[in-house]
C-alpha positions as CSV (number, residue, x, y, z in Angstrom):
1,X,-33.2,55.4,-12.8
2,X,-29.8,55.4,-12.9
3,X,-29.2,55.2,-8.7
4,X,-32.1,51.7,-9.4
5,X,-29.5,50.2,-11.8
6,X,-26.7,50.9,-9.1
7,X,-28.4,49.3,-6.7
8,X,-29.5,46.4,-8.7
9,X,-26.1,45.8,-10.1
10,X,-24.3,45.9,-6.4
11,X,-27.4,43.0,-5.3
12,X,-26.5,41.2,-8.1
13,X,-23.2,41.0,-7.3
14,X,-23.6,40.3,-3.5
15,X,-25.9,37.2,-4.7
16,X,-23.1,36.0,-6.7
17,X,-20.4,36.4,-4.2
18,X,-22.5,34.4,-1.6
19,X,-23.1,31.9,-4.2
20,X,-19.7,31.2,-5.1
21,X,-18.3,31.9,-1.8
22,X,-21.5,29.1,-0.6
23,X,-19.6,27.0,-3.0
24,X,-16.4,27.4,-1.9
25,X,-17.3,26.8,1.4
26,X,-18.9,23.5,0.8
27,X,-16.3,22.4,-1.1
28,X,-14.1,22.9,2.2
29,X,-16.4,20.6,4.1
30,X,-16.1,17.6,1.6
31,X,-12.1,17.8,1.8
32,X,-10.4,14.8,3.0
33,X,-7.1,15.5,5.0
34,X,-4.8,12.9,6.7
35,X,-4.0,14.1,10.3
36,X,-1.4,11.2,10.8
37,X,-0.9,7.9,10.0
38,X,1.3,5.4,12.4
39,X,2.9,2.3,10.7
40,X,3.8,-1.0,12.2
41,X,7.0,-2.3,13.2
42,X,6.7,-6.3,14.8
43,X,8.8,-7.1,17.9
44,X,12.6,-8.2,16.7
45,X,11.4,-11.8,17.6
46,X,9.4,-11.9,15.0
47,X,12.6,-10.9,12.3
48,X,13.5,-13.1,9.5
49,X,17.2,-13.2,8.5
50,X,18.7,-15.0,6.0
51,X,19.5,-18.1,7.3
52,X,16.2,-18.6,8.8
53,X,14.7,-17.7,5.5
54,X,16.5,-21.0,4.1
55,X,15.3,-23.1,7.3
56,X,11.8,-22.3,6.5
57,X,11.9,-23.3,2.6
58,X,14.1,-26.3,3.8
59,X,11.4,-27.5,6.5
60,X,8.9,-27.9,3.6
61,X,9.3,-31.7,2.6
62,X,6.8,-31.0,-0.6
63,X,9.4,-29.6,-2.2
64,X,11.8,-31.4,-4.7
65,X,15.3,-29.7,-4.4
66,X,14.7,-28.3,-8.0
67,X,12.2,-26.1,-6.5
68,X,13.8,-25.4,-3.1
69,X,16.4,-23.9,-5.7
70,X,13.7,-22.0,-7.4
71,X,12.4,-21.0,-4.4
72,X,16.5,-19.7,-2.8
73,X,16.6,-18.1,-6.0
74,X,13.7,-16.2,-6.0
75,X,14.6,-14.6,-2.1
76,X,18.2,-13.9,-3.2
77,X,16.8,-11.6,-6.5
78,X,13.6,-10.4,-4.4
79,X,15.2,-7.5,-3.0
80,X,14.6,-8.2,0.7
81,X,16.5,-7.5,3.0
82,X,17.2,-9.3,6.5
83,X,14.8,-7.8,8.9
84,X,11.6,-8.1,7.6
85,X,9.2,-10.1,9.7
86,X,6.7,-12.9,10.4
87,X,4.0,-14.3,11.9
88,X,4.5,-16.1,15.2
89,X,3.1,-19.4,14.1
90,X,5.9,-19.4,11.1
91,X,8.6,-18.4,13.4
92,X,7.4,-21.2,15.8
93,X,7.4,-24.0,12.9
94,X,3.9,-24.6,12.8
95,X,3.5,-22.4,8.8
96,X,1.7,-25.9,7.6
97,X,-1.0,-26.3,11.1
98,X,-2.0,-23.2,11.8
99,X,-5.4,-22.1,13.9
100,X,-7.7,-19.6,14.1
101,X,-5.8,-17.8,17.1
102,X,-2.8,-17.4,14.8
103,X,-4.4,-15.3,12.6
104,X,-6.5,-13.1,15.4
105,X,-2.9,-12.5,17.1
106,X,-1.3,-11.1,14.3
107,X,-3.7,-9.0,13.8
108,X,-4.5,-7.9,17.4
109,X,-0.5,-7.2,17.4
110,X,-1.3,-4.8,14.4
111,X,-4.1,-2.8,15.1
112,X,-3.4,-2.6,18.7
113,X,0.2,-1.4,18.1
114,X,-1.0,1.7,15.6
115,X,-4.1,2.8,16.8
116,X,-2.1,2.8,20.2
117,X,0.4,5.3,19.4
118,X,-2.4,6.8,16.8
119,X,-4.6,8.0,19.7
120,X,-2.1,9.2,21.7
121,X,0.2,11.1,19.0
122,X,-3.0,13.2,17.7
123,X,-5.1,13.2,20.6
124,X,-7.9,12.6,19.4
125,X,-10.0,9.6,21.4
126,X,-11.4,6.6,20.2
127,X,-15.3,7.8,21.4
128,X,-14.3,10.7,18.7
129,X,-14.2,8.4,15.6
130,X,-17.5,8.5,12.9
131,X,-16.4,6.4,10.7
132,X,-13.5,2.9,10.2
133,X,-12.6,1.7,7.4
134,X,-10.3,-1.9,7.6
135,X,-8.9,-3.8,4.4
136,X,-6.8,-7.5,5.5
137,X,-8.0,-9.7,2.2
138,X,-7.2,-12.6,3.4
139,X,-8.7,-13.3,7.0
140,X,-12.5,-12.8,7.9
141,X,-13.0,-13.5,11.5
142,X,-16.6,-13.3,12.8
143,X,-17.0,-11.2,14.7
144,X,-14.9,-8.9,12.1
145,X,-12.1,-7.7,12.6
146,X,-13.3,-3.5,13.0
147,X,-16.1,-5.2,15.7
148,X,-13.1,-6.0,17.9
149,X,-11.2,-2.8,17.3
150,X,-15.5,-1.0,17.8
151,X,-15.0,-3.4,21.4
152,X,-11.6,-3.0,22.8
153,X,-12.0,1.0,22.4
154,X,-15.0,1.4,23.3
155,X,-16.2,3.6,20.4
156,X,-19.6,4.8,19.6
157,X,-22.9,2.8,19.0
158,X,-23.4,5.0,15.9
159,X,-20.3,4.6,14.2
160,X,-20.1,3.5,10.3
161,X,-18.0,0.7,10.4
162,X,-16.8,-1.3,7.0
163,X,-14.7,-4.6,7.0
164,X,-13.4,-4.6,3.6
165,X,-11.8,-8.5,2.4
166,X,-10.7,-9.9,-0.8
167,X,-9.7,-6.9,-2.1
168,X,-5.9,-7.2,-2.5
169,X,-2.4,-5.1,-2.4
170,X,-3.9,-1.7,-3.6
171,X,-7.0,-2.3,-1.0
172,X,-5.7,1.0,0.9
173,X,-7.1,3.2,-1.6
174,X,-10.4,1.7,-2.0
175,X,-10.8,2.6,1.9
176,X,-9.9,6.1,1.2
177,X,-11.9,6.7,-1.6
178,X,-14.7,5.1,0.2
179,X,-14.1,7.9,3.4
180,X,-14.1,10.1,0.6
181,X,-16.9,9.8,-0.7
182,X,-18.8,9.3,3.3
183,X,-17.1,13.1,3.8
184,X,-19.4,14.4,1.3
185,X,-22.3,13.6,3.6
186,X,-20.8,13.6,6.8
187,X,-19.9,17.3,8.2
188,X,-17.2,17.8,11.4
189,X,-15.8,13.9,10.7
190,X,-13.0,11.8,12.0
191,X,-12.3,8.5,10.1
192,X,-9.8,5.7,10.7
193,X,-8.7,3.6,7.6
194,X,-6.9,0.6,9.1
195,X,-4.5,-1.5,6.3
196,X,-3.0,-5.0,6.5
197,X,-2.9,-8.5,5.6
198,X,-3.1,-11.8,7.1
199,X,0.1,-14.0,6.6
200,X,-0.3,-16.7,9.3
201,X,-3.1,-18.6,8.3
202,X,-2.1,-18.3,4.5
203,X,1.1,-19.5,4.1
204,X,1.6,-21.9,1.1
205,X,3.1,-25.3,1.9
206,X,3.2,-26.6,-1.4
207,X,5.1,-27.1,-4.6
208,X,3.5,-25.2,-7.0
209,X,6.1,-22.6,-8.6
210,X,3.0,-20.3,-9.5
211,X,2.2,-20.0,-5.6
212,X,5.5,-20.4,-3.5
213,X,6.8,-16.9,-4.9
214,X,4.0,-15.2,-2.8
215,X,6.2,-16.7,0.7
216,X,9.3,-14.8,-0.8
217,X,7.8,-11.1,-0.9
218,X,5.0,-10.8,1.4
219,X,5.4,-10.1,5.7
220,X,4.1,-8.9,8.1
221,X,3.2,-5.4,8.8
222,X,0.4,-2.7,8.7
223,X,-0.9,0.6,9.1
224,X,-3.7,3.3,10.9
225,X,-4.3,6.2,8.9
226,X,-6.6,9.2,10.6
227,X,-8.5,11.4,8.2
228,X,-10.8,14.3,9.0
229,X,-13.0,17.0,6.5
230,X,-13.1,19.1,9.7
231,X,-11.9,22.8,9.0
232,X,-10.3,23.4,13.0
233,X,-7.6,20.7,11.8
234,X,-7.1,22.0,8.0
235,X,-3.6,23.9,8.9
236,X,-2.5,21.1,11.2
237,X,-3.2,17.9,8.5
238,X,0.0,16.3,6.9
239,X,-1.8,15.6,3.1
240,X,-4.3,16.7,1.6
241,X,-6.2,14.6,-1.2
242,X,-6.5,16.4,-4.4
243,X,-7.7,13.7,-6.8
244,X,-8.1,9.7,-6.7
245,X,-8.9,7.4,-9.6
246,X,-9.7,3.5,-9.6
247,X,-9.5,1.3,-12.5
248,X,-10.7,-2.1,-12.9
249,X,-10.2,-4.6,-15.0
250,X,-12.2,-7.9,-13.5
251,X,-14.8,-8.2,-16.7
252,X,-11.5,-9.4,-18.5
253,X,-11.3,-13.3,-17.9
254,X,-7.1,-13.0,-18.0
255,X,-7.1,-9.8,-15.9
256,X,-9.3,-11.7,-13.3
257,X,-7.9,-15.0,-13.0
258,X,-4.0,-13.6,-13.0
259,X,-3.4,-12.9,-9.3
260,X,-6.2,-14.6,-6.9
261,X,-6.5,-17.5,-4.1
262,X,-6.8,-21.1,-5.0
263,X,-6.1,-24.6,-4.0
264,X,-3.6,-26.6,-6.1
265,X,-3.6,-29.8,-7.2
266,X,-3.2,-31.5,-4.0
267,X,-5.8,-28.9,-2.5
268,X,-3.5,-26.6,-0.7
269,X,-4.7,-23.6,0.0
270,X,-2.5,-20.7,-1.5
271,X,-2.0,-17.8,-3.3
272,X,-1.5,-18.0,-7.4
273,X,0.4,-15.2,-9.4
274,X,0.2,-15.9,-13.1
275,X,3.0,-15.5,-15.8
276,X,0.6,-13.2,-16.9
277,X,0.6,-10.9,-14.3
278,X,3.0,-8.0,-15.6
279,X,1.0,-7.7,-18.7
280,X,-1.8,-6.9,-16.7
281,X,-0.2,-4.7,-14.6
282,X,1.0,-2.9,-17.2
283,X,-2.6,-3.1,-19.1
284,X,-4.2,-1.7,-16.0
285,X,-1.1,1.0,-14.9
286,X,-1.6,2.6,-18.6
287,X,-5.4,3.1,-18.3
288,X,-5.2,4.7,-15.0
289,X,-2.3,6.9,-15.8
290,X,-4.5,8.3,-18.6
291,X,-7.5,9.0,-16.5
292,X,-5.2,10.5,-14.0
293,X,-3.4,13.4,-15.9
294,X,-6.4,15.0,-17.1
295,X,-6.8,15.8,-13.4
296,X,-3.1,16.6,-12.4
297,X,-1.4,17.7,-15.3
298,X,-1.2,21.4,-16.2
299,X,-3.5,22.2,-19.9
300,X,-0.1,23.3,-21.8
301,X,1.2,19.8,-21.2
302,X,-1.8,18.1,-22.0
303,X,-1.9,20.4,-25.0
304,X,1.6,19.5,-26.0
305,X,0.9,15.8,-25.5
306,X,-2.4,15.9,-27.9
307,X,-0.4,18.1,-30.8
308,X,2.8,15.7,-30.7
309,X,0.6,12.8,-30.7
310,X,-1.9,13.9,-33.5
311,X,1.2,15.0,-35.3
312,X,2.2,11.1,-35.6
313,X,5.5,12.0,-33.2
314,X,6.5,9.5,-30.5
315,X,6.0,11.4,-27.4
316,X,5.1,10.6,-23.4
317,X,3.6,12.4,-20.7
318,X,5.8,14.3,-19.2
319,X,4.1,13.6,-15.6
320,X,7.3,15.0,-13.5
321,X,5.6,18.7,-14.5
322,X,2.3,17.9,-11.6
323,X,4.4,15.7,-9.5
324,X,7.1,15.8,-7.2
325,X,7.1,12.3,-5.5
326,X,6.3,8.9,-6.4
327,X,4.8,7.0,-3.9
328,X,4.9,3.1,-5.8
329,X,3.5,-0.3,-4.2
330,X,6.6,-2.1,-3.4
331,X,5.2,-5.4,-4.7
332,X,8.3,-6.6,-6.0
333,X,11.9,-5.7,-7.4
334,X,10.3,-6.0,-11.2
335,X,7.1,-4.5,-10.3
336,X,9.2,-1.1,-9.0
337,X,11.7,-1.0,-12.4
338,X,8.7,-1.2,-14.6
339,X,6.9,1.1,-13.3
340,X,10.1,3.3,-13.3
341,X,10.9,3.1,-16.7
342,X,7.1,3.3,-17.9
343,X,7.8,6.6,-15.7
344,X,10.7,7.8,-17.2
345,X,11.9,8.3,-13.6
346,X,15.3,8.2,-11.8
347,X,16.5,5.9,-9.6
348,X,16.0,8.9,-6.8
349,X,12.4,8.5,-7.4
350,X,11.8,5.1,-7.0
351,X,14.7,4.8,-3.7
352,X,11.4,4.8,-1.1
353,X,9.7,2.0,-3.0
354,X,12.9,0.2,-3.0
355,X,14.2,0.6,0.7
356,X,10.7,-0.1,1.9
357,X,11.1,-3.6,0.0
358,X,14.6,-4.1,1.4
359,X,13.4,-2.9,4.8
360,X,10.0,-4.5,5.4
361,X,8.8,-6.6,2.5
362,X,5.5,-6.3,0.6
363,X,3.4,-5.8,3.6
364,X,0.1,-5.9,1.0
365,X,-2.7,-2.9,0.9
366,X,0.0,-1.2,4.3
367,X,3.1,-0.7,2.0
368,X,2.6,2.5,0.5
369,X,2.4,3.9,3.6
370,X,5.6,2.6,4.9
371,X,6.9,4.5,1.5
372,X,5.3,7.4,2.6
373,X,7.3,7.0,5.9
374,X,10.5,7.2,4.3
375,X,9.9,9.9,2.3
376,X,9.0,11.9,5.7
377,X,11.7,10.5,7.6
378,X,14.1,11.8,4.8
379,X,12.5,15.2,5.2
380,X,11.9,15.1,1.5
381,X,8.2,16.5,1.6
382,X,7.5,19.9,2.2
383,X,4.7,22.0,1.7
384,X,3.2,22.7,-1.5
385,X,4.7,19.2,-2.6
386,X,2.3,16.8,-4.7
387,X,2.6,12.8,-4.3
388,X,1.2,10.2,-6.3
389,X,0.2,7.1,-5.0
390,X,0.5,4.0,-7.0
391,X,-0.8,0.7,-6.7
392,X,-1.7,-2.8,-7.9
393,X,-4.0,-5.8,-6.7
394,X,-6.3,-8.5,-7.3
395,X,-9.1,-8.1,-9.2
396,X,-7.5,-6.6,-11.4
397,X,-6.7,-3.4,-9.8
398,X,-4.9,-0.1,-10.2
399,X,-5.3,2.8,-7.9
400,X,-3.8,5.6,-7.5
401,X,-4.3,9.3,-5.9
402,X,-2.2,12.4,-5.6
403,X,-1.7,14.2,-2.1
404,X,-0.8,17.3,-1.7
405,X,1.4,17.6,1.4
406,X,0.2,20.9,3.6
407,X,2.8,22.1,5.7
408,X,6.5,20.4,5.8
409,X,6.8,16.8,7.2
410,X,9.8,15.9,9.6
411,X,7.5,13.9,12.2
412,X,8.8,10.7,13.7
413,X,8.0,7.5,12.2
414,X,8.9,3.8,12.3
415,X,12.3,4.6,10.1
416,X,13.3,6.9,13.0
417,X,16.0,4.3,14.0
418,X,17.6,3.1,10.3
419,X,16.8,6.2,8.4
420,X,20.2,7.2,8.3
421,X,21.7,3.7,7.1
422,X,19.8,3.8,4.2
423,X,20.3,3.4,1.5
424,X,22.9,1.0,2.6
425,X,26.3,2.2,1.0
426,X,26.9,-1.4,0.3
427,X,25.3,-3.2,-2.5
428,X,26.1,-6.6,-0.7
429,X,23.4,-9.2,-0.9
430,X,23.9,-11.4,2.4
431,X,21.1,-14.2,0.6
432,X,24.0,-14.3,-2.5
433,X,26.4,-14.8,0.0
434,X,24.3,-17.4,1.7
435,X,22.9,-19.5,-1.0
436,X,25.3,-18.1,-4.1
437,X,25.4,-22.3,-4.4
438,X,22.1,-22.2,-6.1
439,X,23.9,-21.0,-9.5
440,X,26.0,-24.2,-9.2
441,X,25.3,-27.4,-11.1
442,X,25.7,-30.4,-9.5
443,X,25.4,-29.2,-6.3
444,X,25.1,-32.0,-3.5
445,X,21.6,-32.1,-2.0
446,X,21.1,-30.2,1.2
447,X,20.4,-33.1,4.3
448,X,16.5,-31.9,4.9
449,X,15.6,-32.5,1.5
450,X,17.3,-35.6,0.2
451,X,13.9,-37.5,1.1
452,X,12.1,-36.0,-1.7
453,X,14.5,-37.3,-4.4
C-alpha cells in the first residue's frame, strides 16, 4: 500500500511538472522579441537649416507678418536643431502644389532605405517575413503602401499584411501590440512593423495659428523594426516586450476633437492642435501610467503607494524602482518637460528624447525609435535593463510598453556619426541668433511679406 502511494505521488508530480513546464513552454512561443530595428536618416539635400527654415515661412504670402512672427517664434523655442530634414517637394518650393508622386517618393526613400540595410544587417530575407505591419497616418495610396513594399521584395502570397492610417504619433505601438497579439497564434514567426509619416502632401499653407505650429516640429524620417516569437533567435534579440498597455480616450468629445486633420476657413487642408491639447495629454498620460505599474512595479511599492495614499499623505509612484530608461515621444520641447516633471525624472533621463528633437525633429509614430537609437549609441542599455516606451497621438492616445533589453546594446545606428557631439556643450540657439528680431517691437517688415500688410 504504501509502495502504491509512492508511486501515485511521483505520477502526480510528473503530471504537474509537464503541465507547468507545457505552460512555460507555450508562454515562450507567444514572446515578442525585436531582432533589430534600422532608422532613417534623408540624404543631406534634403536638410533644413536655419535660414532656409525662415525662407520657407517667408514664401507663404497667407501670412500677415504678425503671424510670420508667431510662426519664427515658435522654431526658435521648438527645440530643433539645424539638420532635421524635408520632403523634396518642400525643399524644391512647391509645399503649396504638391502631387501624388511627392508623397509616394518620400515614402519609397523611407521604406526602401530601412528595410535595405534591415535585410542585410540580420540576414534574414524578405520571402522569410509572415507578417507587416505599416503606420503613415496621413497618406493612403492605393495600392497601399505595404502592397508596394509585398511587390518590390517579392515576399510571400500568404503573408498578413496590415496598412494602418489615421492613427497618429503613438501609431508604433498599436503595430506592435497588434504583432503581439498575431504571435499568440502564429508559431516560428518573423514580422516587420514599418513607422512613418507623410509630410509632403500635408504641409499647411495657411494662416491659422492652431495649424502652422504642426510645420515647426514635424520632418521627415522613419523606421523598420523586425520582431520574431521564434526561440533559435531568443539569445540573439536586442528587447524583449514584457508588458504593453493602450489607453484611449476618443468617446470624450474634447479628447477627440483636440489634435486631428481639418480644413480651415479658407478650406486648407491642415493639421489642428488645440489649446487643449496638454490637458489631454496629461488626462490620458495619468490613466495609462496607472494601468501600467500594476504590471511593472514591484508589490512592496505598490503596497507603499496604497498605505500612503489611504493614509491621506501626498505621495507618487516611485516608478524609477521597475525602470531604468525612459524612452518619451519627442513631440515637442513642452511635451518632454511635462512628462519629466509628472515623472519626477532628471534631466539625464529625458537627454534621448531631447537630442532626438534637436537632432531629427518629431518624425511622428518613428521617433521613439530614433530615442531608442541614442540610448544604444551611448551604450547606455545593457542586459537586464527595463525601458518604457511613451507616447501620445490622435485620437486621443496614450501608449506605452516596457522592453526589457536582452543582452548589452553597442550596435551601430544612424547616430553613429554625431553621437559623440551630443549633447552639444554649447547651449547656443543658432534660430535666436537668426531671428532674435522677433522679440523687437517695431521691427521693419521683412521685403517678402510687406504685401500682406
Amino acid at each position: 500500500m504504501e509502495n502504491l502511494m509512492v508511486v501515485i505521488f511521483s505520477l502526480c508530480f510528473l503530471f504537474l511538472f509537464c503541465f507547468l513546464y507545457k505552460l512555460y513552454d507555450q508562454r515562450r512561443d507567444k514572446c515578442c522579441y525585436i531582432l533589430h530595428w534600422e532608422c532613417q536618416k534623408p540624404s543631406d539635400d534634403r536638410k533644413i537649416d536655419t535660414k532656409f527654415s525662415g525662407d520657407i515661412i517667408a514664401r507663404n504670402k497667407n501670412l500677415s507678418f504678425m503671424e510670420y512672427k508667431f510662426l519664427l517664434r515658435a522654431i526658435v523655442n521648438s527645440g530643433i536643431g539645424e539638420e532635421t530634414y524635408s520632403p523634396r517637394n518642400i525643399i524644391a518650393g512647391r509645399e503649396s502644389s504638391p502631387v501624388l508622386e511627392d508623397g509616394v517618393l518620400e515614402m519609397e526613400e523611407f521604406y526602401t532605405d530601412t528595410l535595405d540595410k534591415l535585410f542585410q544587417k540580420t540576414g534574414v530575407s524578405p520571402q522569410e517575413i509572415d507578417v507587416l505591419v505599416l503606420n503613415v497616418s496621413s497618406f493612403s495610396p492605393v495600392p497601399s503602401l505595404t502592397s508596394r513594399i509585398i511587390n518590390r521584395y517579392k515576399m510571400r502570397n500568404d503573408i498578413k499584411s496590415f496598412n494602418l492610417t489615421g492613427m497618429g504619433c503613438s501609431a508604433s505601438l498599436v503595430s506592435v501590440n497588434l504583432v503581439e497579439n498575431i504571435f499568440k497564434s502564429l508559431k516560428n514567426a518573423f514580422a516587420i512593423v514599418v513607422a512613418s509619416e507623410s509630410i509632403a502632401p500635408n504641409w499647411y499653407v495657411g494662416n491659422d495659428k492652431s495649424m502652422i505650429l504642426s510645420n515647426c516640429l514635424f520632418r521627415s524620417g522613419g523606421c523598420s523594426i523586425l520582431l520574431t516569437n521564434k526561440r533559435d533567435f531568443e539569445k540573439g534579440a536586442k528587447l524583449k516586450l514584457n508588458c504593453l498597455v493602450r489607453t484611449h480616450l476618443g468617446s470624450s468629445d474634447e479628447a477627440h476633437s483636440c489634435c486631428m486633420q481639418k480644413e480651415d476657413d479658407q478650406g486648407r487642408l491642415g493639421f489642428y492642435l488645440g489649446k487643449n491639447l496638454p490637458k489631454t495629454g496629461t488626462r490620458a498620460f495619468t490613466k495609462n501610467v496607472a494601468q501600467l505599474a500594476l504590471k511593472v512595479l514591484p508589490l512592496k511599492e505598490l503596497v507603499r503607494y496604497i498605505v500612503l495614499k489611504y493614509a491621506g499623505k501626498v505621495t507618487n509612484l516611485n516608478l524609477k524602482i521597475g525602470i531604468d530608461h525612459f524612452c518619451l515621444h519627442p513631440g515637442g520641447p513642452a511635451v518632454i518637460e511635462e512628462v519629466r516633471k509628472s515623472l519626477g525624472l532628471v534631466e539625464y533621463d529625458v537627454e534621448p528624447s531631447r537630442m532626438t528633437l534637436h537632432r531629427f525633429g518629431n518624425t511622428s509614430a518613428s521617433s521613439l525609435w530614433y530615442v531608442l537609437g541614442y540610448m544604444e549609441a551611448k551604450k547606455r542599455l545593457k542586459k537586464g535593463d527595463k525601458v518604457w516606451m511613451i507616447s501620445l497621438g490622435s485620437g486621443f492616445k496614450c501608449n506605452s510598453c516596457v522592453w526589457e533589453v536582452v543582452r548589452d546594446l553597442e550596435d551601430g545606428n544612424v547616430w553613429d556619426d554625431v553621437i559623440a557631439s551630443y549633447p552639444p556643450k554649447t547651449t547656443a540657439n543658432p534660430y535666436m541668433e537668426q531671428y532674435g528680431w522677433i522679440y523687437q517691437e517695431n521691427i521693419e517688415l521683412p521685403i517678402e511679406n510687406k504685401q500682406n500688410n
